[in-house]
N, C-alpha and C positions, 0 to 999 in steps of 0.2 A: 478277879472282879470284872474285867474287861471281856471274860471269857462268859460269865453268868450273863451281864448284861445281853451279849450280843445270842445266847442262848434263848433267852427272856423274850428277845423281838423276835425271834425266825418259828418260835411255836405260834401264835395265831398267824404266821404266812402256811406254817404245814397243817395248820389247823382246817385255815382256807383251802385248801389243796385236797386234801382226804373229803372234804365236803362236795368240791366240785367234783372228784371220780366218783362219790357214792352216788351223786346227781348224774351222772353220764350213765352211770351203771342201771342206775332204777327206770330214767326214761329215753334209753337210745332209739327202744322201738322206734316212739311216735315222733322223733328228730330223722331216724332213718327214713321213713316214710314220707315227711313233707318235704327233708330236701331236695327229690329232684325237681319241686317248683323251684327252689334257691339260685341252685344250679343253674335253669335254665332265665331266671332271671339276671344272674350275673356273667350271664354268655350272649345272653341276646337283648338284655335293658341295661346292665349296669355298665358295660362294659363299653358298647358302642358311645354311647353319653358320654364317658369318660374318654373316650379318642378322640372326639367328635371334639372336645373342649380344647384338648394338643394340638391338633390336628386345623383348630380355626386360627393356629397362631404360626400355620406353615402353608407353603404352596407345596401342591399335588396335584399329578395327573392320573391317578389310581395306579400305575406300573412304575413310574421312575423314584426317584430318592426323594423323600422329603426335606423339602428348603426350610430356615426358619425365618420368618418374615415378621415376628414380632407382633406389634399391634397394627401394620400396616394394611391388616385387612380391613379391621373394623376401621382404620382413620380412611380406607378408600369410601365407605358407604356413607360416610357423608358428601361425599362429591356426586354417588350414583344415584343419577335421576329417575334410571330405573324404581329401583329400590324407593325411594320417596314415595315416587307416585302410586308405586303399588299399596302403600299404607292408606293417601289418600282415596285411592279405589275404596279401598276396604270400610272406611270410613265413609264413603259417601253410600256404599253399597248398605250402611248398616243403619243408617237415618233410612233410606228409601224403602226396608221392608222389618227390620224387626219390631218399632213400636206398634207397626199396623198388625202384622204377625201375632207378636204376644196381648195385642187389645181384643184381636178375632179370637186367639185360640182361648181367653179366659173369660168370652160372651158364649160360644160353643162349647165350653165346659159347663158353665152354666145352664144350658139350656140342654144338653146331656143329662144333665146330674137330675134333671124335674122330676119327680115322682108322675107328672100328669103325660109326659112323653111315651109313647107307645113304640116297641122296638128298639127300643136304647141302645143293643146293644147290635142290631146292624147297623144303625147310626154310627157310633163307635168306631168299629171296624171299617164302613167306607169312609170316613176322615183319617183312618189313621194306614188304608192300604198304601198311598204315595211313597210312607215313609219305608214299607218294606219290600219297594218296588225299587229294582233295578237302575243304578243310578246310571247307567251305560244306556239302559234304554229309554229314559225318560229323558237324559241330555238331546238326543236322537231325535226324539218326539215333537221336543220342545224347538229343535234346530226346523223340524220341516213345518213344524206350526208356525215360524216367525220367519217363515222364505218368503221373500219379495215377490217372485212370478208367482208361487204355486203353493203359498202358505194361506191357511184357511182364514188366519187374520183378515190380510190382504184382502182374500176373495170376499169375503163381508164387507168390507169397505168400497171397495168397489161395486158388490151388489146396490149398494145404497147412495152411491152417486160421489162418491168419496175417493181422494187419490191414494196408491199405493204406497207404504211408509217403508224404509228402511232400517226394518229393528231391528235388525243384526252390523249394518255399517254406519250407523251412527253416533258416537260417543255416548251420549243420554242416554237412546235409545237402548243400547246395548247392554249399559249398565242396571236399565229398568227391565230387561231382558231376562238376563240373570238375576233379578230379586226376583221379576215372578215366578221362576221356576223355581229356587232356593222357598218359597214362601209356600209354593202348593206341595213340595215335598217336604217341609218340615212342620207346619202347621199342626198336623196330629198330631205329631211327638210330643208339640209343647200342649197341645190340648187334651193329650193323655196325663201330663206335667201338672197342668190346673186344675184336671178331673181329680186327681191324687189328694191337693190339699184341699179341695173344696168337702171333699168326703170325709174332710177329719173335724169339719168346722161343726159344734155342735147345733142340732136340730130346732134346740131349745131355744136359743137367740132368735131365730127365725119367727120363731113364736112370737115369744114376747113382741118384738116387735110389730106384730099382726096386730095384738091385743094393743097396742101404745095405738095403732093407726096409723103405721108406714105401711107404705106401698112397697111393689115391687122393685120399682127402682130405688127409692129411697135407703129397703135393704139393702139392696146391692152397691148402694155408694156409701153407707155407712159400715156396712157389717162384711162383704165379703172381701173389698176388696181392702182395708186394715188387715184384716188376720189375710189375706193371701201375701202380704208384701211380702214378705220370706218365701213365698214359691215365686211369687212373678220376679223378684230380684235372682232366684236359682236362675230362671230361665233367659232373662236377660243376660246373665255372667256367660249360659253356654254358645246363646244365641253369637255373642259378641265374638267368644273365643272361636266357633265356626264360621264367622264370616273373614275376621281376615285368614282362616285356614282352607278356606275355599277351596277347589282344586279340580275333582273331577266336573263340574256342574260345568264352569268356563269352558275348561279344555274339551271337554265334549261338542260346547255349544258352539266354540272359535273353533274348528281344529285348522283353520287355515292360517289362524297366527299362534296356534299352538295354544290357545287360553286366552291371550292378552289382548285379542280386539282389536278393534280400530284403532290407531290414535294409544295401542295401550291402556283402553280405559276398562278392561277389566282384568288387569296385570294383579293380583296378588302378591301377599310376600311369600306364600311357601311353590308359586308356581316360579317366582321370581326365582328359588332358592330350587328348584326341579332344575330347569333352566343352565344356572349354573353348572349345577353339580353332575347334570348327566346329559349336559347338551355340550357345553363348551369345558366339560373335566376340571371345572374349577373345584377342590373337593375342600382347598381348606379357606377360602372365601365363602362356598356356600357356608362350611359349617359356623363362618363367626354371622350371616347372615340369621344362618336359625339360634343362634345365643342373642344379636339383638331382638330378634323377634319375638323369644322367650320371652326377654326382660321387657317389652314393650307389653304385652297380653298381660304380665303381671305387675305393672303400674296398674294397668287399665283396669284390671278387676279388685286391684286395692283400692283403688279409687272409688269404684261403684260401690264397695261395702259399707264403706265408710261413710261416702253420702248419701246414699239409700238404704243400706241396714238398721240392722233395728235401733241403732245409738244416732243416726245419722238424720239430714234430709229436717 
């Protein structure tokens, strides 16, 4: 009896079994073929993340033995002033150019997207070259455009009877530094971003509304921007997620304090976490650095969903 039963359960496990070889049999081909994406996913994204995670809960200088230090990394960053102020950069850096940013880049979608505009689409292309312009050389650019002696700011200022400013050593200054250049190289992008959902908005609204007796603006503050919420909240979430990941724009534009400015005032967290990891060989303090940092980008865009998504706000 004992024997029937235990017979009775192990045919639907051989049942499963002969199922899954005749499945491996029939499509090994097209398994064969996409695993070396797998592969190289889990050699060079799955893998590192998962060290990166052990690795934040030990001290390391990349050559000797790894120590295990518990949680004492993440309990140090709250003491590290560094670290703080670099969040606050980031946050201050993201009030001073992304709502202006994504208000420009979805009035220039708009006025892209016109049927009566001629050229659209070299219009197009020169808003949106910045973005595929060399970000080495546009830090560069921006660094001798905003030189005290010999930067073209300056020299306007003074052409006009005006004193020379220090927009590179001054905490504000610096920090307004770096949004305007973060803001002329990323503007196309998000206004390629607007143009996008603006083209799916139907024609026929526009209409009607012509026929009710709205004007131009009036459309545009009833009709497009309601149906764009969902693309202007995409471009907020990415806007948001690239400012505190900042990195080459600073460090190009400081390279005398390495990214961080004057005073620190344009310290990031992932320069902060560069810094660490491959300035002073901290590998497993950077890495609990980038797990808070993680977990901080992903409050922050729960956040925004929730009260600006389509259920929120």
């Amino acid at each position: 009896m004992a024997y029937a039963q235990e017979h009775a359960h192990s045919q639907p496990a051989s049942r499963t079994l002969v199922r899954a070889a005749g499945f491996v049999r029939r499509y090994w081909a097209p398994y064969l073929f996409v695993s070396p994406f797998f592969l190289m996913f889990a050699a060079f994204m799955l893998y590192p993340v998962l060290f990166s995670l052990v690795l934040s809960f030990h001290e390391w200088n990349g050559v000797g033995p790894m120590v295990w230090r518990g949680l004492d990394n993440y309990a140090r960053l709250a003491h590290d002033q560094a670290f703080i102020q670099s969040f606050i950069n980031s946050a201050i850096i993201f009030v001073m150019y992304v709502p202006a940013m994504t208000a420009l880049a979805l009035v220039l979608a708009a006025l892209l997207n016109s049927a009566y505009l001629r050229a659209r689409a070299l219009w197009r292309a020169a808003i949106f070259l910045p973005y595929v312009t060399a970000v080495v050389a546009v830090g560069f650019t921006f660094a001798l455009l905003f030189d005290r002696d010999f930067g073209l700011l300056n020299l306007v200022l003074v052409a006009v009877g005006l004193p020379k400013v220090d927009w590179l050593l001054l905490p504000a200054l610096a920090r307004l530094s770096v949004s305007t250049l973060v803001t002329w190289r990323w503007l196309g992008y998000n206004m390629v971003i607007m143009l996008g959902g603006l083209q799916n908005i139907p024609g026929e609204l526009y209409e009607a509304a012509t026929i009710d007796g709205a004007g131009v603006l009036r459309s545009f503050l009833s009709i497009t921007i309601p149906l764009m919420r969902p693309v202007i909240l995409f471009a907020v979430v990415l806007s948001t997620i690239g400012t505190f990941s900042l990195f080459t724009e600073p460090y190009v534009l400081f390279q005398g304090t390495s990214g961080a400015g004057p005073a620190r005032a344009t310290l990031t967290p992932v320069l902060h976490l560069y810094h660490n990891a491959f300035g002073f060989l901290k590998f497993g303090y950077a890495s609990a650095i980038a797990y808070v940092y993680f977990g901080v980008l992903f409050v922050l865009t729960a956040l925004q969903w929730k009260l600006f998504g389509r259920d929120g706000g």
